[in-house]
C-alpha positions as CSV (number, residue, x, y, z in Angstrom):
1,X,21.9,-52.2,41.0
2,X,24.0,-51.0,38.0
3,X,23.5,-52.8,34.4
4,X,26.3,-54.9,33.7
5,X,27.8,-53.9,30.3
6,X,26.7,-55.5,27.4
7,X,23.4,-56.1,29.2
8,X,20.5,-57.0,26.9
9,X,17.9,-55.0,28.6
10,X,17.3,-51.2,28.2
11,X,15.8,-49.3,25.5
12,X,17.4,-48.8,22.2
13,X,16.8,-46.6,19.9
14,X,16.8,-47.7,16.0
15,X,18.4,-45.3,13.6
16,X,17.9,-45.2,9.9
17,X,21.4,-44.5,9.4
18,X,24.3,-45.5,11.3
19,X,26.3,-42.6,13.3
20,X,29.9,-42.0,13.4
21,X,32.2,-42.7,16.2
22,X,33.5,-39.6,16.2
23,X,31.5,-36.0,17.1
24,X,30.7,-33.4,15.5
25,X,31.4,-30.3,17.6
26,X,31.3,-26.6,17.9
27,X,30.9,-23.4,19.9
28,X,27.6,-21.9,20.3
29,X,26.7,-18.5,21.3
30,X,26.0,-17.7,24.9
31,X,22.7,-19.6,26.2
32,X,21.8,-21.7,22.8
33,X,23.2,-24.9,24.3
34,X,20.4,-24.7,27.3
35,X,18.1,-24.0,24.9
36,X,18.7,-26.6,21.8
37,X,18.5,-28.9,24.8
38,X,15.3,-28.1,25.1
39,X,14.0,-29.1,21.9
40,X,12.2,-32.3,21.1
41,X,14.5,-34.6,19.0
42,X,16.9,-31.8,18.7
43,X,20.0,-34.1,17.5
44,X,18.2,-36.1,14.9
45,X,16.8,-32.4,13.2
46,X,20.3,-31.4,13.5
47,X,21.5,-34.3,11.6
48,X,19.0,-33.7,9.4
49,X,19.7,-30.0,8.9
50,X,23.5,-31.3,8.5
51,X,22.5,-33.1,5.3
52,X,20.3,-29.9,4.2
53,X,23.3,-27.5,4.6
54,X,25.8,-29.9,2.9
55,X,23.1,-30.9,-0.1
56,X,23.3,-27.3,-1.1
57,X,27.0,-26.7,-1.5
58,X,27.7,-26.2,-5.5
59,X,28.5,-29.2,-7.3
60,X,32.2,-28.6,-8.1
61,X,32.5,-31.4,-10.8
């Protein structure tokens, strides 16, 4: 039997932050997709490497 939506049970996950609505998206190389898939908590590194790359941008004040 299917959940109804807006069903109370289920696991959710807690974020620290929230997320956007909208995606962030690009093209990979040949074969990375497979293999970012494989690793552990790949989206929330990502995110986190997201805020890494944009941290060190020159301040253009």
């Amino acid at each position: 039997m299917p959940f109804q939506k807006g069903h109370k049970l289920g696991a959710k996950k807690k974020l620290e932050r929230l997320l956007d609505k909208d995606a962030i998206a690009f093209k990979g190389y040949l074969g990375q997709k497979e293999k970012l898939k494989a690793v552990p908590d790949w989206q929330e590194r990502l995110r986190e490497f997201v805020d890494q790359l944009i941290s060190d941008l020159p301040k253009n004040d």
